[in-house]
N, CA, C and O atoms as a Tripos MOL2 file, in Angstrom:
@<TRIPOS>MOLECULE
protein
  272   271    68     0     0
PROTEIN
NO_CHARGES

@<TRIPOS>ATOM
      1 N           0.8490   -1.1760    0.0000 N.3       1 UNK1
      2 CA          0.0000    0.0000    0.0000 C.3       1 UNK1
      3 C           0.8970    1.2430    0.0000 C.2       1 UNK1
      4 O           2.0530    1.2420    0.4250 O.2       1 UNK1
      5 N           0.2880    2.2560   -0.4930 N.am      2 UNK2
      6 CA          1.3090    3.1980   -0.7980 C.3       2 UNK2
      7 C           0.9730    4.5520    0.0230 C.2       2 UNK2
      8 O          -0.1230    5.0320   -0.2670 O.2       2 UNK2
      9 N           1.6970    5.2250    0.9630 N.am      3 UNK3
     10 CA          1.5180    5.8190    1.9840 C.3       3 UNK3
     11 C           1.2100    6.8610    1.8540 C.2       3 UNK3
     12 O           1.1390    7.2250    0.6800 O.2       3 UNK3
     13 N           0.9180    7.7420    2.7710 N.am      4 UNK4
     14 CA         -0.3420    8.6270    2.1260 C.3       4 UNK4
     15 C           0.5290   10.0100    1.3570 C.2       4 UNK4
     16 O           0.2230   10.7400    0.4140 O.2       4 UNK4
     17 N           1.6620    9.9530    2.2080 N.am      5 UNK5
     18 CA          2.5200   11.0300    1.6880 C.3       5 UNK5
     19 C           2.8350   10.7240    0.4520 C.2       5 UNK5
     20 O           2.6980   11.7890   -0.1500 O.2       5 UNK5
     21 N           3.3040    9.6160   -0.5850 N.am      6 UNK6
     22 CA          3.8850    9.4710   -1.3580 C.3       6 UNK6
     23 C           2.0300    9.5170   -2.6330 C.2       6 UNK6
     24 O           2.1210    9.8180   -3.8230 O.2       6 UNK6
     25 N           0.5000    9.1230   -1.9000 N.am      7 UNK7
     26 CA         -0.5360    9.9890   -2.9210 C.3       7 UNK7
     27 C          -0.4890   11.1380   -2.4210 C.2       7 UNK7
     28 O          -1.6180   11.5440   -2.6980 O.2       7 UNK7
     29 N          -0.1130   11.7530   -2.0150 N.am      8 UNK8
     30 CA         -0.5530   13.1310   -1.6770 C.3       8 UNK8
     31 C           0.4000   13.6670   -3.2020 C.2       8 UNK8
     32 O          -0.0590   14.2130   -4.2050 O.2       8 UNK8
     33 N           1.9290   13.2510   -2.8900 N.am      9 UNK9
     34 CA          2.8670   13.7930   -3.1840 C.3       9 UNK9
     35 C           2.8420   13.7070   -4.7020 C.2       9 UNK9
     36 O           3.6370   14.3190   -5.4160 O.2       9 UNK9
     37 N           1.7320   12.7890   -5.2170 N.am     10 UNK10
     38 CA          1.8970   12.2640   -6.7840 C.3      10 UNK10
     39 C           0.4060   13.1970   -7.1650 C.2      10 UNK10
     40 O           0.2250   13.8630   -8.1840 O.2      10 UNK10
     41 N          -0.3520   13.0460   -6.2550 N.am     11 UNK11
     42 CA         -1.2470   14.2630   -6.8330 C.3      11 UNK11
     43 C          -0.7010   15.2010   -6.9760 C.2      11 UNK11
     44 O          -1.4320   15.7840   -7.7760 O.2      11 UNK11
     45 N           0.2470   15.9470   -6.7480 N.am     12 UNK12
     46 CA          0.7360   17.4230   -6.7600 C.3      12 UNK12
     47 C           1.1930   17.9780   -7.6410 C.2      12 UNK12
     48 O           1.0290   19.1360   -8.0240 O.2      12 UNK12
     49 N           2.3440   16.4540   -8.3580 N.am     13 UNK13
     50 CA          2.8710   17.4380   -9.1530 C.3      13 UNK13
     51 C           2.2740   16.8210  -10.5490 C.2      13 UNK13
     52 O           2.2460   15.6020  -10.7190 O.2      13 UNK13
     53 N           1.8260   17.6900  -11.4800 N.am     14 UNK14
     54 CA          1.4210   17.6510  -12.6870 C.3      14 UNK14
     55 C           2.0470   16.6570  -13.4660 C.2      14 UNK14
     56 O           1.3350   16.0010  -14.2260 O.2      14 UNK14
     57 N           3.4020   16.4060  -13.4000 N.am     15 UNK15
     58 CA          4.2660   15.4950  -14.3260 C.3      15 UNK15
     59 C           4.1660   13.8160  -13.7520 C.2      15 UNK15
     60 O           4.6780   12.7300  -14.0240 O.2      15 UNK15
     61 N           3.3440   14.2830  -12.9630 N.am     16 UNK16
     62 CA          3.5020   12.1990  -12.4910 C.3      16 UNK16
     63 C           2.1960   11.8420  -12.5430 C.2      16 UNK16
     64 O           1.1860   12.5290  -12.3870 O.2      16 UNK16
     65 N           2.3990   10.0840  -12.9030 N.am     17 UNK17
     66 CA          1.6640    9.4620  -13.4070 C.3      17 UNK17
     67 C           0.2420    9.3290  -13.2450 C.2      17 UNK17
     68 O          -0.6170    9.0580  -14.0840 O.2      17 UNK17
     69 N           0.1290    9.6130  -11.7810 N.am     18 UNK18
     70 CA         -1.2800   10.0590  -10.7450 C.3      18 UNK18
     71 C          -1.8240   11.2440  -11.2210 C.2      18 UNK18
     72 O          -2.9220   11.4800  -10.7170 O.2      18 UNK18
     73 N          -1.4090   12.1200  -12.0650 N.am     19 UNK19
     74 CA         -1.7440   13.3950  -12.1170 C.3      19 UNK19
     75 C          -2.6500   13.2800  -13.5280 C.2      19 UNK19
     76 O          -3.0780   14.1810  -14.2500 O.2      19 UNK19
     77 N          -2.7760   11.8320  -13.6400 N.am     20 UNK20
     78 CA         -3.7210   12.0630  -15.0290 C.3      20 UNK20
     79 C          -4.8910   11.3130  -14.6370 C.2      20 UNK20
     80 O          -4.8550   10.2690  -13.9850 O.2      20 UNK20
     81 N          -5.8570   11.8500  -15.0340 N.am     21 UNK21
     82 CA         -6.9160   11.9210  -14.2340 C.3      21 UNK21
     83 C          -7.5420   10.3560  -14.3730 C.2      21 UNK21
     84 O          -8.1670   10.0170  -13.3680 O.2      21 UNK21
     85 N          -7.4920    9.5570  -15.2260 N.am     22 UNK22
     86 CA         -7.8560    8.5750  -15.0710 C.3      22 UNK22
     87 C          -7.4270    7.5120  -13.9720 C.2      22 UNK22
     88 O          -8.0900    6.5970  -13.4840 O.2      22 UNK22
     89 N          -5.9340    7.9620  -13.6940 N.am     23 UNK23
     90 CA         -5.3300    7.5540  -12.5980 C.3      23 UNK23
     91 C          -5.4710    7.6830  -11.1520 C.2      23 UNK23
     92 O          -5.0850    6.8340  -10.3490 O.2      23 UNK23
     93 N          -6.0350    8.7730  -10.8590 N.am     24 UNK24
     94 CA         -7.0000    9.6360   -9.9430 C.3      24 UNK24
     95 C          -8.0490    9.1040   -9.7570 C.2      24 UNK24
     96 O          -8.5710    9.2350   -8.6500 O.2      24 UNK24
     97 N          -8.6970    8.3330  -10.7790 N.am     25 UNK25
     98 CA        -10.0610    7.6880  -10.6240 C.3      25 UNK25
     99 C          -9.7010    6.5600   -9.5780 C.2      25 UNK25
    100 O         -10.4420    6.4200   -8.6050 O.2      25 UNK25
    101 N          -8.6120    5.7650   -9.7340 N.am     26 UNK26
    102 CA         -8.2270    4.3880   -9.6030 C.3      26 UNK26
    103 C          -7.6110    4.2860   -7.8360 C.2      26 UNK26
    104 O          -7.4140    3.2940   -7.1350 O.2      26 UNK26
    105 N          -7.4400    5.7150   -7.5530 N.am     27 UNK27
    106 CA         -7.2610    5.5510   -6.1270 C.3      27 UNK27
    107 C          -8.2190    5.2170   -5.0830 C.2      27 UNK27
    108 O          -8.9710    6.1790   -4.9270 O.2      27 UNK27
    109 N          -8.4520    4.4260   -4.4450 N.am     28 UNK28
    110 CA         -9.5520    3.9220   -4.1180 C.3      28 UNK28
    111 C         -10.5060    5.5560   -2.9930 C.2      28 UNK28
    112 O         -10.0360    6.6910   -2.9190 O.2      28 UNK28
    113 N         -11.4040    5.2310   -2.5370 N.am     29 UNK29
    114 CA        -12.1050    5.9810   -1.8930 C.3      29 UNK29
    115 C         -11.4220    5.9610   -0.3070 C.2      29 UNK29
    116 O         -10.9430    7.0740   -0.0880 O.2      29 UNK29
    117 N         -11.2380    5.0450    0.8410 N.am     30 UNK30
    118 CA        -10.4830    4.7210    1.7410 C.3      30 UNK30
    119 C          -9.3770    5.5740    1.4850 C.2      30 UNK30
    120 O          -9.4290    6.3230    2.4600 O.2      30 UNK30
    121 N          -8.3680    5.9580    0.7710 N.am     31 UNK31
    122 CA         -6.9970    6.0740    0.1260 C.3      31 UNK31
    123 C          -7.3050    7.8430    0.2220 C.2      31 UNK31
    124 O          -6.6910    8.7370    0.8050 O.2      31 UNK31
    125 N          -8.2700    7.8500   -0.4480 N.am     32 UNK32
    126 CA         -8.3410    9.8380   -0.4160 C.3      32 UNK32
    127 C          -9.3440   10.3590    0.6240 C.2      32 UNK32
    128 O          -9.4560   11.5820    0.5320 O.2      32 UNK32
    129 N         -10.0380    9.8660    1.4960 N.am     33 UNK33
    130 CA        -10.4740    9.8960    2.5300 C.3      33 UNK33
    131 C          -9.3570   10.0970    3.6820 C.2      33 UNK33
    132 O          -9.3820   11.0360    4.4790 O.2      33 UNK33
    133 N          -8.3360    9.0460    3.6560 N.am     34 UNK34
    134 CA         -7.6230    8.9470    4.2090 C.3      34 UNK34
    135 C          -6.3970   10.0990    3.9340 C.2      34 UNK34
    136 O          -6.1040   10.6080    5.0160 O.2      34 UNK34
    137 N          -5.8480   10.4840    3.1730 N.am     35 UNK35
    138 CA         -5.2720   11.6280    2.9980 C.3      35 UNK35
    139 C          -5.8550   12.8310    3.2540 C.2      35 UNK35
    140 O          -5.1400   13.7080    3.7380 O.2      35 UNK35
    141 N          -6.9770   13.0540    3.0380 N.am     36 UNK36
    142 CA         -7.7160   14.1230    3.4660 C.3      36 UNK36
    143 C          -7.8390   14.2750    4.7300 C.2      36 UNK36
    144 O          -7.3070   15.3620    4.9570 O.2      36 UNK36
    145 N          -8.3330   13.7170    5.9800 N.am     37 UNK37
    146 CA         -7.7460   13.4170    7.7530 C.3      37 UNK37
    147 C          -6.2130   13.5820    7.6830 C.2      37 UNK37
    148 O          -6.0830   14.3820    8.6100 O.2      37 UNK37
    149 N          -5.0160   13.3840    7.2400 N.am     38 UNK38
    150 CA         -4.0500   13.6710    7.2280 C.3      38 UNK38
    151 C          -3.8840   15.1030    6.9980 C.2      38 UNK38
    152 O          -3.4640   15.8040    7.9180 O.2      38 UNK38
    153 N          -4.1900   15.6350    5.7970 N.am     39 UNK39
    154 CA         -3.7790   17.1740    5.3560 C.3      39 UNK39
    155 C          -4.3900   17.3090    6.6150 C.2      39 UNK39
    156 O          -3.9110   16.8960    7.6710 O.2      39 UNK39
    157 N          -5.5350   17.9390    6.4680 N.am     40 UNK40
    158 CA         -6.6210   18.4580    7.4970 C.3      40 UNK40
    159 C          -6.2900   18.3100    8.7900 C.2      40 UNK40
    160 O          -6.9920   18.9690    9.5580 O.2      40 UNK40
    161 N          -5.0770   17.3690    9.4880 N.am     41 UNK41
    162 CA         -4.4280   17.2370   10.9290 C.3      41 UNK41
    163 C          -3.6200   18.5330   10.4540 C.2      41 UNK41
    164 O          -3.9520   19.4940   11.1490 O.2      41 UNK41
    165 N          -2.6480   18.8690    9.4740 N.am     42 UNK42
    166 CA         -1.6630   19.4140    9.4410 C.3      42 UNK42
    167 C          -2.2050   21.1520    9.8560 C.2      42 UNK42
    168 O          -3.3410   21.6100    9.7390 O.2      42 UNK42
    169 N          -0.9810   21.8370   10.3460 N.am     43 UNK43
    170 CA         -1.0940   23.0870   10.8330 C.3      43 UNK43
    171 C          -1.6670   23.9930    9.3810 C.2      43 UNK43
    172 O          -2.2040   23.4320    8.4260 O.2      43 UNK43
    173 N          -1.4200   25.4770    9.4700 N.am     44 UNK44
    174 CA         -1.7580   26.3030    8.6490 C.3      44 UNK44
    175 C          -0.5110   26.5790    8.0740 C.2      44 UNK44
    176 O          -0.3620   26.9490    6.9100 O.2      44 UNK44
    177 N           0.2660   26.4230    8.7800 N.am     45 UNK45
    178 CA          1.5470   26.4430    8.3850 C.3      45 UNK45
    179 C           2.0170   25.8410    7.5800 C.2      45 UNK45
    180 O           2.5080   26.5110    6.6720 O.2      45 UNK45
    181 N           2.1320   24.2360    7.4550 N.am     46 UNK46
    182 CA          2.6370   23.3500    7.1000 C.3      46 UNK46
    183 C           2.1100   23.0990    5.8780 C.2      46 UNK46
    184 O           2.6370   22.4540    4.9720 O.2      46 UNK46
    185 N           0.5050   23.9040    5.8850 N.am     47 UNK47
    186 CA          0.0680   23.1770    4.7210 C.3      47 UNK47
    187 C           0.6600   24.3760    3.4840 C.2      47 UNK47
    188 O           0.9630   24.1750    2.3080 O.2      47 UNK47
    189 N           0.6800   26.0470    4.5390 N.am     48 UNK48
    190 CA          1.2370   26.6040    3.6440 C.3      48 UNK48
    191 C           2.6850   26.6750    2.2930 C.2      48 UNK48
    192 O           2.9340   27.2560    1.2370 O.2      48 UNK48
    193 N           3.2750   25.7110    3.1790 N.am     49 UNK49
    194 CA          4.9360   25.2080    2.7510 C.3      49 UNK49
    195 C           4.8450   24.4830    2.0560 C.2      49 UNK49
    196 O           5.9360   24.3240    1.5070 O.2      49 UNK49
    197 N           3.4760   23.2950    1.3530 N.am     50 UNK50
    198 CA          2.9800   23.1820    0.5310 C.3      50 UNK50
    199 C           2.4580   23.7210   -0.3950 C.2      50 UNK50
    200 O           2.1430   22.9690   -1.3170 O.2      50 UNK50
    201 N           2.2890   24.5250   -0.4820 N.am     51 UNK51
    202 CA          1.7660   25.5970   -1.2820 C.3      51 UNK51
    203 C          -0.0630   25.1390   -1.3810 C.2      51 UNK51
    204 O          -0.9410   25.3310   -2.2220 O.2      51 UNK51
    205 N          -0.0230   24.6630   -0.4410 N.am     52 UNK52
    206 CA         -1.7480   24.3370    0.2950 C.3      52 UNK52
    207 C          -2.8330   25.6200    1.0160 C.2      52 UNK52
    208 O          -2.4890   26.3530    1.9430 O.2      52 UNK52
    209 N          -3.7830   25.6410    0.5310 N.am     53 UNK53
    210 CA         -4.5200   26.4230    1.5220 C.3      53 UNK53
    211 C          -5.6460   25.5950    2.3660 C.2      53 UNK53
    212 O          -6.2740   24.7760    1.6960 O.2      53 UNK53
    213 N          -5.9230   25.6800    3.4970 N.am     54 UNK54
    214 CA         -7.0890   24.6490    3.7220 C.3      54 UNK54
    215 C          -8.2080   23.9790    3.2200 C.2      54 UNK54
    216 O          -8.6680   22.8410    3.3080 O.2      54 UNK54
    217 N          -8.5760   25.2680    2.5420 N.am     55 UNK55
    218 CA         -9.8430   25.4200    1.5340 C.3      55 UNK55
    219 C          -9.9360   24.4830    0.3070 C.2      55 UNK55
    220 O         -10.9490   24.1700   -0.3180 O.2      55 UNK55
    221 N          -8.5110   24.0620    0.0780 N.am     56 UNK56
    222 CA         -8.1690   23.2520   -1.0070 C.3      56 UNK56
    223 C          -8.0200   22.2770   -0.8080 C.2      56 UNK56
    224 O          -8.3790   21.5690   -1.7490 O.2      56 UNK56
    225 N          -7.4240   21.4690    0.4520 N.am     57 UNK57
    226 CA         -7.4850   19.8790    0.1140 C.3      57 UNK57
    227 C          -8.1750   19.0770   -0.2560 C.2      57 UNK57
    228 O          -7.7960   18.1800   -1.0090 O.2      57 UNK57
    229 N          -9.6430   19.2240    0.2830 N.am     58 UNK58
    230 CA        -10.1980   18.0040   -0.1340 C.3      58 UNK58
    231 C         -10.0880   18.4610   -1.9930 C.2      58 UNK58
    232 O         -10.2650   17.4300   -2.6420 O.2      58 UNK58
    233 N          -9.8990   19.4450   -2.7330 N.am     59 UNK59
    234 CA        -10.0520   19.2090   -4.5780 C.3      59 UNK59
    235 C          -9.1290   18.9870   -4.7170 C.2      59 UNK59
    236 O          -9.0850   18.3730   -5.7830 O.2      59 UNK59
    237 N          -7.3220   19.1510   -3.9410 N.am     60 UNK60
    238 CA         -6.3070   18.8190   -4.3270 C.3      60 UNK60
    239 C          -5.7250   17.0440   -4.0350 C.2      60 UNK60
    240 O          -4.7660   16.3790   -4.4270 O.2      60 UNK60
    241 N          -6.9680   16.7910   -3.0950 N.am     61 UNK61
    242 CA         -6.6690   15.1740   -3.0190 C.3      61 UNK61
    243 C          -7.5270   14.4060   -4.0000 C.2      61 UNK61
    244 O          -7.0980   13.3130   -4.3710 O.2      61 UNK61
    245 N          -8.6260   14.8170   -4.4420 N.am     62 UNK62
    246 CA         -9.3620   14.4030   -5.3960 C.3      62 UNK62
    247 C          -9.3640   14.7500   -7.0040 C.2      62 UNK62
    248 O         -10.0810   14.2370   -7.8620 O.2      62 UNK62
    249 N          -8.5810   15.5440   -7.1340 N.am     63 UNK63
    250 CA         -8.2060   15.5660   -8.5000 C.3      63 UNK63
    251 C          -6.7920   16.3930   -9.1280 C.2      63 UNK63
    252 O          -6.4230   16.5790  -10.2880 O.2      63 UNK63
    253 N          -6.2220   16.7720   -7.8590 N.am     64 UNK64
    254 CA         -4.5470   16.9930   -8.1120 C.3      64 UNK64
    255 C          -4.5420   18.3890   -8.2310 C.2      64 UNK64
    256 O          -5.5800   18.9500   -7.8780 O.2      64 UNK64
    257 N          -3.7340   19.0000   -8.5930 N.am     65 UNK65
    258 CA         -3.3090   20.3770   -8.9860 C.3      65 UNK65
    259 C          -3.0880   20.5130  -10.0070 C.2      65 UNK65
    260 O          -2.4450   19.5980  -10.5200 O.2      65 UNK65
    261 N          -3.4950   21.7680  -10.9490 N.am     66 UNK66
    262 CA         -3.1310   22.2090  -12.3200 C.3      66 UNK66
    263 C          -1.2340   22.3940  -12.3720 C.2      66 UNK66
    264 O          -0.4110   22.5300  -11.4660 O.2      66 UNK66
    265 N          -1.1080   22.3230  -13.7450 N.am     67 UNK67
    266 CA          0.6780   22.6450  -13.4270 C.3      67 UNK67
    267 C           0.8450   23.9130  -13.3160 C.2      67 UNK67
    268 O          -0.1370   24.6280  -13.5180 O.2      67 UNK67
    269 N           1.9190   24.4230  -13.0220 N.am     68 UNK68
    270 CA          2.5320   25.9300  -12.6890 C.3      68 UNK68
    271 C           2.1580   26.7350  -14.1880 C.2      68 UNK68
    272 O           2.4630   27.9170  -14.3470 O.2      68 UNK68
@<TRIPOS>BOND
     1     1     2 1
     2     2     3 1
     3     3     4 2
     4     3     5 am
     5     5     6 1
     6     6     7 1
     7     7     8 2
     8     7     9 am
     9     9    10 1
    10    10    11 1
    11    11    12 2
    12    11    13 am
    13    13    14 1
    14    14    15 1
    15    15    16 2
    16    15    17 am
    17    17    18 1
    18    18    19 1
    19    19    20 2
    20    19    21 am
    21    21    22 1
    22    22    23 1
    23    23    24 2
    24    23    25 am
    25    25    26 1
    26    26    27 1
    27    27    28 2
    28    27    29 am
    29    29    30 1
    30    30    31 1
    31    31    32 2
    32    31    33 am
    33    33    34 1
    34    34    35 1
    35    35    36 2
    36    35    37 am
    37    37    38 1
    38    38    39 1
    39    39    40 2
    40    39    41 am
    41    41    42 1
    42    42    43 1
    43    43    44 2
    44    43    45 am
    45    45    46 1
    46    46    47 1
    47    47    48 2
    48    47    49 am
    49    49    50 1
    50    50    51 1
    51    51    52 2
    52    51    53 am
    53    53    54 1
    54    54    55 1
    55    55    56 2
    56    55    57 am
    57    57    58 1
    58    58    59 1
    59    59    60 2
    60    59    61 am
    61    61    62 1
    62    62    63 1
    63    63    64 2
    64    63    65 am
    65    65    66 1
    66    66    67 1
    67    67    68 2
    68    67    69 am
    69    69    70 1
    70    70    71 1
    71    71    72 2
    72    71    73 am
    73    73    74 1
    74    74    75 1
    75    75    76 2
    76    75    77 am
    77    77    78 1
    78    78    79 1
    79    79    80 2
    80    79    81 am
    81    81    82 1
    82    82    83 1
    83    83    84 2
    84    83    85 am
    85    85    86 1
    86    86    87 1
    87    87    88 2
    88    87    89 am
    89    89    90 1
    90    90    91 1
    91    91    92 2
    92    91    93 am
    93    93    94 1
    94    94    95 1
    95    95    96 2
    96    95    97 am
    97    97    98 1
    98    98    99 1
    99    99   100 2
   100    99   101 am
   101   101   102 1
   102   102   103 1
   103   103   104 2
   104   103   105 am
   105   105   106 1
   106   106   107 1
   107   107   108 2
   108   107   109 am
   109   109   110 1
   110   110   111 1
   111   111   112 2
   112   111   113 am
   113   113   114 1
   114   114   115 1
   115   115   116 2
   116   115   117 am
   117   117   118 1
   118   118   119 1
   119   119   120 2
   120   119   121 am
   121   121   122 1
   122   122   123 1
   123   123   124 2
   124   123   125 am
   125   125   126 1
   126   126   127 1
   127   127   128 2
   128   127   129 am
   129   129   130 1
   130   130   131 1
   131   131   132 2
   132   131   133 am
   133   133   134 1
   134   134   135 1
   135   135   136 2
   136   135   137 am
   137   137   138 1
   138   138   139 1
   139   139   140 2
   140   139   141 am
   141   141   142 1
   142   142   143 1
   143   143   144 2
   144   143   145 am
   145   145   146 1
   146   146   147 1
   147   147   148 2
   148   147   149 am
   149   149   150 1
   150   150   151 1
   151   151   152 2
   152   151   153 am
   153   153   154 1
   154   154   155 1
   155   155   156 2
   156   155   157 am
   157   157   158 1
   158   158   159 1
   159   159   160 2
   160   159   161 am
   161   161   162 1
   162   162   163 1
   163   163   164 2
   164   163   165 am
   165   165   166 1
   166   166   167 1
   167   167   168 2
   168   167   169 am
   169   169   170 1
   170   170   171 1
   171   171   172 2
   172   171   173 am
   173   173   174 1
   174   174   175 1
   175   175   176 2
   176   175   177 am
   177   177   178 1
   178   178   179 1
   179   179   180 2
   180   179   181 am
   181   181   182 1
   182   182   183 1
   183   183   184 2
   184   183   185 am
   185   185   186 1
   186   186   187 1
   187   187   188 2
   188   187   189 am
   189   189   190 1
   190   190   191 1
   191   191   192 2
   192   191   193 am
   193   193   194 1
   194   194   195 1
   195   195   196 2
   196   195   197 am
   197   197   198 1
   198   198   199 1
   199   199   200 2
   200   199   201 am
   201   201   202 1
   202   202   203 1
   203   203   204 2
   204   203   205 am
   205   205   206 1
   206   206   207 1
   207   207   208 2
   208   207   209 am
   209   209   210 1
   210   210   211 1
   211   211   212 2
   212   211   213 am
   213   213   214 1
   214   214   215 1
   215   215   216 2
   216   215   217 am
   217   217   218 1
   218   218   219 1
   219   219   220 2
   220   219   221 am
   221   221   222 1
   222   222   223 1
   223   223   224 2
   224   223   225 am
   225   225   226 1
   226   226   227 1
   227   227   228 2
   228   227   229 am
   229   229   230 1
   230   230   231 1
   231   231   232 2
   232   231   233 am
   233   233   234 1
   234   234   235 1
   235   235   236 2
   236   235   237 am
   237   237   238 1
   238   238   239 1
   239   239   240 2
   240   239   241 am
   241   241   242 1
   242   242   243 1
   243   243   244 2
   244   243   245 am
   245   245   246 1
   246   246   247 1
   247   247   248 2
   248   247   249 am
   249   249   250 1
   250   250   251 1
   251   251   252 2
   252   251   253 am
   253   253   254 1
   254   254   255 1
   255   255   256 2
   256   255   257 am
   257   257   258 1
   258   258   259 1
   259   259   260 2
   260   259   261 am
   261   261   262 1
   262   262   263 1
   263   263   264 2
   264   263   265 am
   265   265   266 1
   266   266   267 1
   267   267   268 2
   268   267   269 am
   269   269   270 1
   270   270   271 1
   271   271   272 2
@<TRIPOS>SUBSTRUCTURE
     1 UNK1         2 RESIDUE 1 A UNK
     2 UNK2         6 RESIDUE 1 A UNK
     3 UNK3        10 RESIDUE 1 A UNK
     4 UNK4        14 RESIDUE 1 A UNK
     5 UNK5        18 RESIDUE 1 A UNK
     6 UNK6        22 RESIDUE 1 A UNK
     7 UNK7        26 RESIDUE 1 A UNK
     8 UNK8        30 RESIDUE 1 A UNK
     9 UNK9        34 RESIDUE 1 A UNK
    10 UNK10       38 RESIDUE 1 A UNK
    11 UNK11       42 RESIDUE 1 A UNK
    12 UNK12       46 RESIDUE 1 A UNK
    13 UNK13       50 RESIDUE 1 A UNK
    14 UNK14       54 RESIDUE 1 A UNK
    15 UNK15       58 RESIDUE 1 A UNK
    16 UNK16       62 RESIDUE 1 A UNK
    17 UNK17       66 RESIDUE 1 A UNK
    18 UNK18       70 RESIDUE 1 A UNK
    19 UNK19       74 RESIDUE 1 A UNK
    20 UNK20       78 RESIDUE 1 A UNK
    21 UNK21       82 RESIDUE 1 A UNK
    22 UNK22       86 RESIDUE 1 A UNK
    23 UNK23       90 RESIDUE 1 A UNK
    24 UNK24       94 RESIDUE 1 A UNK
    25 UNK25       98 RESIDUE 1 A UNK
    26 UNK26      102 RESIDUE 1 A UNK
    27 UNK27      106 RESIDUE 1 A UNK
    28 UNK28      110 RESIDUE 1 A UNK
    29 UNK29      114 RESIDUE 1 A UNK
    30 UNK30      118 RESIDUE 1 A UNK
    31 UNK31      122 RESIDUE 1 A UNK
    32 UNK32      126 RESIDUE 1 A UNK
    33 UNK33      130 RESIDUE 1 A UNK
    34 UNK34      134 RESIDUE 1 A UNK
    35 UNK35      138 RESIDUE 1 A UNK
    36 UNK36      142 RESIDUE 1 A UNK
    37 UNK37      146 RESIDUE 1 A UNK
    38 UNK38      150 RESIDUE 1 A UNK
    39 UNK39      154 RESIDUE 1 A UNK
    40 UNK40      158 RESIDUE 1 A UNK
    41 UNK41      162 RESIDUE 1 A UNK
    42 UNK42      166 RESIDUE 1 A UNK
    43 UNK43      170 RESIDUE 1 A UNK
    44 UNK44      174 RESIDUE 1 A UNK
    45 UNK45      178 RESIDUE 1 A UNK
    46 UNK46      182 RESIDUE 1 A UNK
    47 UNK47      186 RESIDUE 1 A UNK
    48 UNK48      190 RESIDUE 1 A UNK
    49 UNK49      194 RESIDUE 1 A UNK
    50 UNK50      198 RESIDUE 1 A UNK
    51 UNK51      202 RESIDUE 1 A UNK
    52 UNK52      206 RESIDUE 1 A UNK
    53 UNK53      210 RESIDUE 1 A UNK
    54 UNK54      214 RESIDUE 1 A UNK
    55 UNK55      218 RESIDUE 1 A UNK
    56 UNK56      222 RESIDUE 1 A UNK
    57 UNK57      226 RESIDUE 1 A UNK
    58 UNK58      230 RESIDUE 1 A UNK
    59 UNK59      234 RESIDUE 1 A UNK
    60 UNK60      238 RESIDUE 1 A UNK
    61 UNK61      242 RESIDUE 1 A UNK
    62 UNK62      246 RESIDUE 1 A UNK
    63 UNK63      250 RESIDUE 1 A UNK
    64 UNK64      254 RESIDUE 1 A UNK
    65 UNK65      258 RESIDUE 1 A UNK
    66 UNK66      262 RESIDUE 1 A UNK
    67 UNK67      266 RESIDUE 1 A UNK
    68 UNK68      270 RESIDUE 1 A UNK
């Protein structure tokens, strides 16, 4: 199973393989549920250093980020 940091981390960036949306489909429901309780523990801070705003995780765990 692949840990939550390493989907978080493949939703993010545009160039990996997760970032295409069919691939996104295939993450199970458990899997982005579960990342979402993770972000959502994290400070305001932390998520900022992500370049996260709160407001955004649950669309950035469910369908990734646009590229730069």
């Amino acid at each position: 199973m692949k840990s939550i940091i390493n989907i978080v981390n493949d939703l993010f960036h545009a160039n990996s393989p997760a970032a295409n949306t069919d691939d996104v489909k295939n993450v199970s429901e458990f899997e982005i549920r579960r990342a979402i309780r993770e972000l959502e523990a994290l400070s305001d801070r932390d998520l900022s250093d992500m370049g996260l705003a709160r407001s955004e995780i649950k669309h950035a765990v469910r369908y990734g980020r646009k590229a730069a």
